[in-house]
N, C-alpha and C positions, 0 to 999 in steps of 0.2 A: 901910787907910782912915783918913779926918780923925777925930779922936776928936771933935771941935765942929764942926758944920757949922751956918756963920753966912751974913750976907744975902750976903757976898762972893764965898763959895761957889757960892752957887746962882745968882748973876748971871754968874760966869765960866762955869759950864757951858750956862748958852743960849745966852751968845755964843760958845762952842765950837759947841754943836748947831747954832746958826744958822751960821756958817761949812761947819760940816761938808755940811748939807743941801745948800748950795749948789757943793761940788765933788762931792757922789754924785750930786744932780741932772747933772752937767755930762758924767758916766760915761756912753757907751753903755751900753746893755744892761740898766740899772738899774730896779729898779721907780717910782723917783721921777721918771725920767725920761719912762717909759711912762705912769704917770698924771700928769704934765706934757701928754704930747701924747695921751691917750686921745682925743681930739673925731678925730684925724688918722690913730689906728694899729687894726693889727687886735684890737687889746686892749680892743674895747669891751665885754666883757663879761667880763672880768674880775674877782675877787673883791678888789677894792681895799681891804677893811678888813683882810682877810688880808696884802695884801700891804706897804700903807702901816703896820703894825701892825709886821711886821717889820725891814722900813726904821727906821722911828724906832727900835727898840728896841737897832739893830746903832748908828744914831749917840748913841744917849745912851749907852752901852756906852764907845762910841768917847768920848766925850768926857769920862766919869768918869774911864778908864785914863790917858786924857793928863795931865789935873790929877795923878789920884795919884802914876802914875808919874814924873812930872816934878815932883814934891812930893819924892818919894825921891830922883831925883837931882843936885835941887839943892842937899841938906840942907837942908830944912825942920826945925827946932827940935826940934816935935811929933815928926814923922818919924825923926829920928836917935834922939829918945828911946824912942820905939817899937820898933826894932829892939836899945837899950840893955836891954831888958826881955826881949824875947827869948833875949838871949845867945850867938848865935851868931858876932856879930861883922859890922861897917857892911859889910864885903865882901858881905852878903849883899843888903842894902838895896842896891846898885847891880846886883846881878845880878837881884833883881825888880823895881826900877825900869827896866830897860833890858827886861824880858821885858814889861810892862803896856806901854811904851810901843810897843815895836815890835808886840804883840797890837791893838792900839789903830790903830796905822796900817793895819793889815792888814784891820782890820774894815770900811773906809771900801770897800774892793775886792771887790765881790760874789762872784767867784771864791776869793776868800780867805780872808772871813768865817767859812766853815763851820770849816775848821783852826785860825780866829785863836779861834773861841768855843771848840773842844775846850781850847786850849794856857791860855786864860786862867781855862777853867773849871776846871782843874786845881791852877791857882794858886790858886784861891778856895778850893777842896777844902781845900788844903794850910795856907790862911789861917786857916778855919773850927777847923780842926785846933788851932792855934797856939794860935787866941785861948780857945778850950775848953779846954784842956789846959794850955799853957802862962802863957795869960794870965788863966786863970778868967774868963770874959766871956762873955756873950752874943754867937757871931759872929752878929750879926742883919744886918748889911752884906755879910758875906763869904755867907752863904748867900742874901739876895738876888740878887746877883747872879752864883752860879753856877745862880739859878734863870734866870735872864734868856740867860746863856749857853746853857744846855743847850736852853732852846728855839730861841734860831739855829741851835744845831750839828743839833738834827733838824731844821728845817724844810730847811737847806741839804744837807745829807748825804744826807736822803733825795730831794730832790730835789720836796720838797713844794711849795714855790715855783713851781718853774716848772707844777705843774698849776694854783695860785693864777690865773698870768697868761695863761696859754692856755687858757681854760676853751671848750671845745668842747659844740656842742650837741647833742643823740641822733639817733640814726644813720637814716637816715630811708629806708624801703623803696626798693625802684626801682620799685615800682609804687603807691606811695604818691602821691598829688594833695594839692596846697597847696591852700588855700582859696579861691585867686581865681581857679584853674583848676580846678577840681573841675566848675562847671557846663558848660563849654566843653566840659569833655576829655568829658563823658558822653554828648554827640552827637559826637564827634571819632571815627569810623568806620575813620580811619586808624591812630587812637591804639588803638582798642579792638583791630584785627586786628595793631600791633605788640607789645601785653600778650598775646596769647592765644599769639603763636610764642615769645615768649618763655616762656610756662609752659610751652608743649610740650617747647622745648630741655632747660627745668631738670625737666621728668618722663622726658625719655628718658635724661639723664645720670644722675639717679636714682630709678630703678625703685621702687616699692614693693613688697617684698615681704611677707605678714603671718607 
């Protein structure tokens, strides 16, 4: 991570999110997409704070790894000298520079997010590590966001999401009456002798025995 994070910073990363939003919006199948067109789709009752919650969280994800990682492989100053502390030698700075960034691309991909948060929260694991141990430091950056990750990779993995946007309603008797028929159907003579053959069927399919 940036050891100073100044105004330059945080203005290059909304105009990453703000780019970003608008090629996961352009994704079928995407949540941003669905509450883009919720007035239009069967997604109207959806849990959208759930779901826009984890959207932003995979694009600001996405668009931290691209700065850093693309900090690591252009040699950034800071960054070479960060990895000179380390000790392990720049070869390593371009193999997790190319590992944040291709995590990073991958996160933009709903399909792909769940494995791209395992691979980078790994990294972070491994960051946290460093900077404890190797660097004496607070990793207070590297365990944020393998905090940020590990919630993508459950909500994706488990497959918690998609109950987010298919949220279904309870399951509703077959002789159950809606409210606007409820009065109709109680003089409906046709209805009441097709509910009574019907209990008959489901009493002779199953008997009562005590």
């Amino acid at each position: 991570m940036f050891r100073q994070i100044d105004l330059s910073h945080v203005l290059l990363l909304a105009a990453l999110v703000f780019t970003l939003y608008g090629v996961r919006r352009s994704l079928p199948g995407t949540g941003l997409r669905a509450w883009h067109d919720r007035h239009t789709s069967p997604h109207a009752r959806a849990r959208w704070h759930h779901v826009l919650a984890l959207e932003l969280t995979e694009l600001v994800l996405a668009g931290i790894f691209l700065m850093v990682g693309g900090a690591k492989l252009v040699g950034r100053p800071d960054m070479v000298a960060l990895f000179h502390d380390i000790g392990v030698g720049q070869w390593f700075r371009y193999a997790t520079g190319t590992i944040e960034v291709t995590g990073a691309a991958l996160l933009i991909v709903p399909m792909l997010s769940g494995a791209s948060a395992l691979l980078l929260g790994a990294v972070m694991a491994a960051a946290a590590l460093i900077e404890l141990f190797v660097l004496h430091r607070p990793p207070v950056a590297a365990v944020a966001c393998l905090s940020a990750h590990s919630y993508v990779a459950w909500a994706r993995t488990s497959r918690r999401h998609l109950s987010w946007l298919h949220v279904t309603g309870p399951a509703r008797h077959p002789l159950a009456l809606s409210s606007n028929e409820s009065v109709k159907a109680r003089w409906d003579f046709s209805r009441i002798k097709s509910n009574r053959r019907i209990v008959r069927r489901a009493s002779s399919a199953y008997p009562f025995t005590p």
